[in-house]
C-alpha positions in Angstrom: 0.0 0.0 0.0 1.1 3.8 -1.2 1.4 5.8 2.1 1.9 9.6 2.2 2.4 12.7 4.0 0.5 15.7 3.2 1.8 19.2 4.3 -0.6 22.2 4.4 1.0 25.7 4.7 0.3 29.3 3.8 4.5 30.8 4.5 3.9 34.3 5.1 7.4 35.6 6.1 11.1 33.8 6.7 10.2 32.4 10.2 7.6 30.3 8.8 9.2 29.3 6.0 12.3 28.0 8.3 9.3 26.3 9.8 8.2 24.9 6.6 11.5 23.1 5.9 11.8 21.6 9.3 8.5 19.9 9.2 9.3 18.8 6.0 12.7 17.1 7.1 11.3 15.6 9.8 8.1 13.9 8.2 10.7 12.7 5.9 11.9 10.0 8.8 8.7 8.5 7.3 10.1 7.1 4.5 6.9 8.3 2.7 6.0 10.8 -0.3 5.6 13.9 0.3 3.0 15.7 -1.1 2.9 19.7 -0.3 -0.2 21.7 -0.7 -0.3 25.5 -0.6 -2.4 28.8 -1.5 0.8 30.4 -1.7 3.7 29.9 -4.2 6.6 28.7 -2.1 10.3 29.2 -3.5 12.0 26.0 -5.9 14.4 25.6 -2.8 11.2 24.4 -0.7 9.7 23.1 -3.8 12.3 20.8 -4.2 12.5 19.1 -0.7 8.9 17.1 -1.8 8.0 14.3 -4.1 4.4 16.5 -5.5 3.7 20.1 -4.9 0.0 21.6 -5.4 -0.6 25.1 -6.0 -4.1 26.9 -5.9 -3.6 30.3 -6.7 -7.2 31.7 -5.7 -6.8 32.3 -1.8 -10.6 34.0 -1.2 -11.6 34.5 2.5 -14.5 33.2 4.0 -18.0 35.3 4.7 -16.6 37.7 7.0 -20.4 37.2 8.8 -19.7 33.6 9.3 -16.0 33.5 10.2 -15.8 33.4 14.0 -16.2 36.3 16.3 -13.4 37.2 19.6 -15.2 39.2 22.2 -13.7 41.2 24.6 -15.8 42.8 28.2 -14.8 44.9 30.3 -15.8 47.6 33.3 -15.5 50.7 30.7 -16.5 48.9 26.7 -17.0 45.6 24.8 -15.1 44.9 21.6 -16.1 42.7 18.9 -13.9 41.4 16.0 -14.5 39.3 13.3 -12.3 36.6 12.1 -10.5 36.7 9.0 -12.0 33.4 8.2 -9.1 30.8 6.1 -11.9 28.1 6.1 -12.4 27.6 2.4 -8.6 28.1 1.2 -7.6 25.2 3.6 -10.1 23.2 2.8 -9.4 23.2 -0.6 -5.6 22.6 0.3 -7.2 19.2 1.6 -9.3 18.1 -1.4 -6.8 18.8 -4.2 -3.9 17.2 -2.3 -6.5 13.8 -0.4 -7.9 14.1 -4.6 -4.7 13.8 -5.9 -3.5 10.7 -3.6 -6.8 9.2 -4.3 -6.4 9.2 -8.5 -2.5 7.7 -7.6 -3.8 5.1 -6.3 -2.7 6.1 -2.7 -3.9 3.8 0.6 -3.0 6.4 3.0 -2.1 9.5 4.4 -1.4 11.8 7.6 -2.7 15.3 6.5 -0.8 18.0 8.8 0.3 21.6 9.0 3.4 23.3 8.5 4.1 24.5 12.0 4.0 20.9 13.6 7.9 19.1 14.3 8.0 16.1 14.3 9.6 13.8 16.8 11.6 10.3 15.4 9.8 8.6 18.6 6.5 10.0 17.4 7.0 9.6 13.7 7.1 5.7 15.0 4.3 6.2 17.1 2.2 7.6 14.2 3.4 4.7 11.7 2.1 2.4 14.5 -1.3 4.4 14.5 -1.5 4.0 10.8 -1.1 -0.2 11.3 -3.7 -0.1 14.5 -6.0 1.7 11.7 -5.7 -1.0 9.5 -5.8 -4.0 11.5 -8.6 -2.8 13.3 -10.5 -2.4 9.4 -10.9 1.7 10.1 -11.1 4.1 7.5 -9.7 7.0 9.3 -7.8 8.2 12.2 -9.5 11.6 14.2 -7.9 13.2 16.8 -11.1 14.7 19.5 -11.0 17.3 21.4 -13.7 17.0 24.3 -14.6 20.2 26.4 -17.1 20.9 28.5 -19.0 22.7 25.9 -19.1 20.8 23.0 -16.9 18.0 21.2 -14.8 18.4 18.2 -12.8 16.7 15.8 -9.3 18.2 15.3 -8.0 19.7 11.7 -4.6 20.2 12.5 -3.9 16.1 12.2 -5.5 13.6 11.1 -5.3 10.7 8.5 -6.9 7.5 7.0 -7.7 6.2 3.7 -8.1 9.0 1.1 -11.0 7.8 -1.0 -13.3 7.5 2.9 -12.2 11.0 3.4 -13.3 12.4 0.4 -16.4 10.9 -0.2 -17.6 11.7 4.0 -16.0 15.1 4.7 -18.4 18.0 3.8 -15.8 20.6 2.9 -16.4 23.7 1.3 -14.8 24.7 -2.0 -15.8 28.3 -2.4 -17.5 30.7 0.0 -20.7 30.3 -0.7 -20.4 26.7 0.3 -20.5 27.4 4.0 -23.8 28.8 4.0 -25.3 26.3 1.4 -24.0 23.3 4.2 -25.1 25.2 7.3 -22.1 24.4 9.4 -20.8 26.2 12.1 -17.9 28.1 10.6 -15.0 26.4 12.3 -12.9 23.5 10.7 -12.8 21.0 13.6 -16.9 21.9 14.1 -17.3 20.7 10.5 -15.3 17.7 10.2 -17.2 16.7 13.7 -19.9 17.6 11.7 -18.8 14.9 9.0 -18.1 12.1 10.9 -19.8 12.2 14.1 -22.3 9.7 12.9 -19.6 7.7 11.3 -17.4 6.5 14.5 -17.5 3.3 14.1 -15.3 3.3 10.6 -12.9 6.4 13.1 -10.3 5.0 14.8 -10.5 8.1 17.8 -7.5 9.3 19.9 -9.3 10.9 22.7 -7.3 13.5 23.1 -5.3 16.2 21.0 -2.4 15.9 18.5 -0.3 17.8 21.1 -1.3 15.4 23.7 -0.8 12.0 21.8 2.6 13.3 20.5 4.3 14.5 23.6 7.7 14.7 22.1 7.1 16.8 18.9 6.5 20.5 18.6 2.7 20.9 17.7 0.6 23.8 16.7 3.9 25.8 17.2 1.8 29.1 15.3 -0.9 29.4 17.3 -2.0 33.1 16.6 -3.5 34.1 20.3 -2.8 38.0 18.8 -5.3 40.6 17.7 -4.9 43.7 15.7 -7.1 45.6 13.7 -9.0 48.7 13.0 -12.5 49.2 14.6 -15.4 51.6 14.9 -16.5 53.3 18.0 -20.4 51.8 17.6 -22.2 54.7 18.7 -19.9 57.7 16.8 -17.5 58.1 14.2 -14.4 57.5 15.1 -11.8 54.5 14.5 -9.4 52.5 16.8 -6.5 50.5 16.5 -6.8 47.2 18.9 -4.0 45.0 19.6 -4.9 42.5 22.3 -3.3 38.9 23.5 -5.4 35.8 24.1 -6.5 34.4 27.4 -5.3 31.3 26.3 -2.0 32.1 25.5 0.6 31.3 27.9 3.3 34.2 27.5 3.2 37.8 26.7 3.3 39.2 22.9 5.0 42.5 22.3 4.7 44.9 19.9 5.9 48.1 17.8 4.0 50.5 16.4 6.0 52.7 13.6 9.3 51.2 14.7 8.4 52.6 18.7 8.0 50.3 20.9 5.1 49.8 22.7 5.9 47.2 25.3 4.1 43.9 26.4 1.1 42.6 26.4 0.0 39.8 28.7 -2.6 36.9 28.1 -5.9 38.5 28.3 -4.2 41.6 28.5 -5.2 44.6 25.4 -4.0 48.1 23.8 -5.7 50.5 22.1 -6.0 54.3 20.7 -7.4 56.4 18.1 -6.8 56.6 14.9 -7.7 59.6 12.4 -8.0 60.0 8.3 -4.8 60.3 6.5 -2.7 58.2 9.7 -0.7 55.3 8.1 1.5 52.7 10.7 3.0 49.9 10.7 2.4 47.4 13.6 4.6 44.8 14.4 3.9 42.0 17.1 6.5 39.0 18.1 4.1 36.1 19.3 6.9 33.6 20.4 8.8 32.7 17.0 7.0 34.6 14.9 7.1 38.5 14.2 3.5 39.5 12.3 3.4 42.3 10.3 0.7 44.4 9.6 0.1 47.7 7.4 -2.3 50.2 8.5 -3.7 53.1 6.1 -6.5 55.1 6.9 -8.6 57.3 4.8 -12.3 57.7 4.4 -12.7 55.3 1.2 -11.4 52.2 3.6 -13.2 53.4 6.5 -16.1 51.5 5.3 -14.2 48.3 5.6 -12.8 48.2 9.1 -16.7 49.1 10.4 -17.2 45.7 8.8 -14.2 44.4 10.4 -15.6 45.2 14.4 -16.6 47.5 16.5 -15.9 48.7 20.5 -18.7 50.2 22.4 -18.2 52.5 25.3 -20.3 51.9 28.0 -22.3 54.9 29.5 
């Protein structure tokens, strides 16, 4: 049987590129192909580390009214953000890359993204998995997440036999697709969606990747940072948020213009106005990785951060 390893990535600056190539050389302990599956086009140096590399040049955002939504409370205002939703590009990563496999003729394959390490102990410990799938007659192997709240199946690994996968996932190709399905829009909500009913061909790890693979560096991007332009909701006026996740477990830091503007703890925000005709740079170093964003404000892109979210001053 024709195993493989499939590599999802979107590289947006050197760090995660450096990234890129690591996880690359150490799924190759495998002894699989490797088949590498971007919306971005990745340099011939990368290119040439794999065995096939897919390339979907039409990287279109989700409905920003169905991406999800970070809330923050407090004494003096509330903020809401919507996401910047990467649903349908991913997910179309998936079914050109599983679709591919599939027409070779593949058996199997561990689907993962780009900023996961992994160990030699757990790269046996997968190929292990992979047998325990087999000899158990599975189709596919989900990693669940159980909280208190609700129960999902995790994106950021999985595996099993491409042609299941395919024909039982519900994934969106284009943007309209997530409303015509009616799924909540989060990944691991829609492949729990997909396969909740089908456990019985799943072979389940109750618990996380990170969890099952306690050697390896998993999920080593996990963007806990905020920072975008929002509308005062009651006049017109515009802010610049930068805030940190509860969730994460250090501070971030950022710059704005090149001056530094300190740290920021988990939970922990920053904020202040912004007028027409301002134009900053923000940069924010969330543990290896230093995000860059590009700020320009005038009153024909107004419009556009209103959509974006809002912060409401309580009276």
């Amino acid at each position: 049987m024709k195993k493989a390893i499939i590599i999802g990535t979107f590289p947006t600056d050197k760090t995660t590129e450096e990234m890129l190539v690591s996880c690359i050389k150490s799924v190759k302990r495998f002894g699989w192909d490797i088949f590498l599956t971007s919306h971005k086009a990745l340099p011939q140096h990368i290119v040439e580390l794999v065995d096939y590399y897919i390339y979907d040049g039409e990287n279109v955002l989700d409905p920003i009214d169905l991406t999800p939504v970070y809330w923050y409370h407090s004494d003096v205002f509330s903020v809401q953000i919507n996401g910047r939703g990467h649903i349908v590009p991913i997910t179309r990563n998936m079914k050109n890359s599983i679709g591919l496999l599939d027409v070779l003729g593949y058996g199997f394959f561990y689907y993962m993204e780009s900023d996961n390490i992994i160990s030699l102990e757990d790269v046996n410990k997968l190929t292990s998995l992979a047998s325990q799938m087999s000899c158990e007659e599975k189709e596919i192997i989900l990693f669940k997440i159980n909280e208190e709240t609700n129960a999902r199946y995790e994106s950021l690994m999985f595996g099993g036999n491409p042609h299941f996968f395919l024909n039982n996932a519900q994934l969106p190709s284009k943007a309209d697709d997530i409303r015509k399905y009616n799924v909540h829009p989060t990944l691991e909500d829609i492949f729990y969606t997909s396969f909740r009913y089908k456990e019985d061909q799943c072979l389940i790890i109750n618990q996380s990747s990170e969890e099952f693979l306690q050697t390896s560096e998993i999920n080593i991007i996990a963007n806990h940072r905020k920072a975008e332009v929002i509308k005062d909701i009651d006049e017109d006026r515009y802010f610049l948020w930068i805030s940190n996740s509860p969730d994460n477990p250090m501070d971030i830091s950022f710059k704005i213009n090149g001056n530094d503007g300190g740290n920021i703890p988990p939970n922990g925000y920053y904020y202040q106005q912004v007028n027409v005709g301002d134009s900053f740079h923000v940069e924010i170093v969330e543990g290896v990785q230093t995000i860059f964003k590009l700020f320009s404000i005038n009153e024909l892109n107004f419009p556009k951060f209103a959509e974006i979210g809002y912060i409401n001053f309580k009276k």
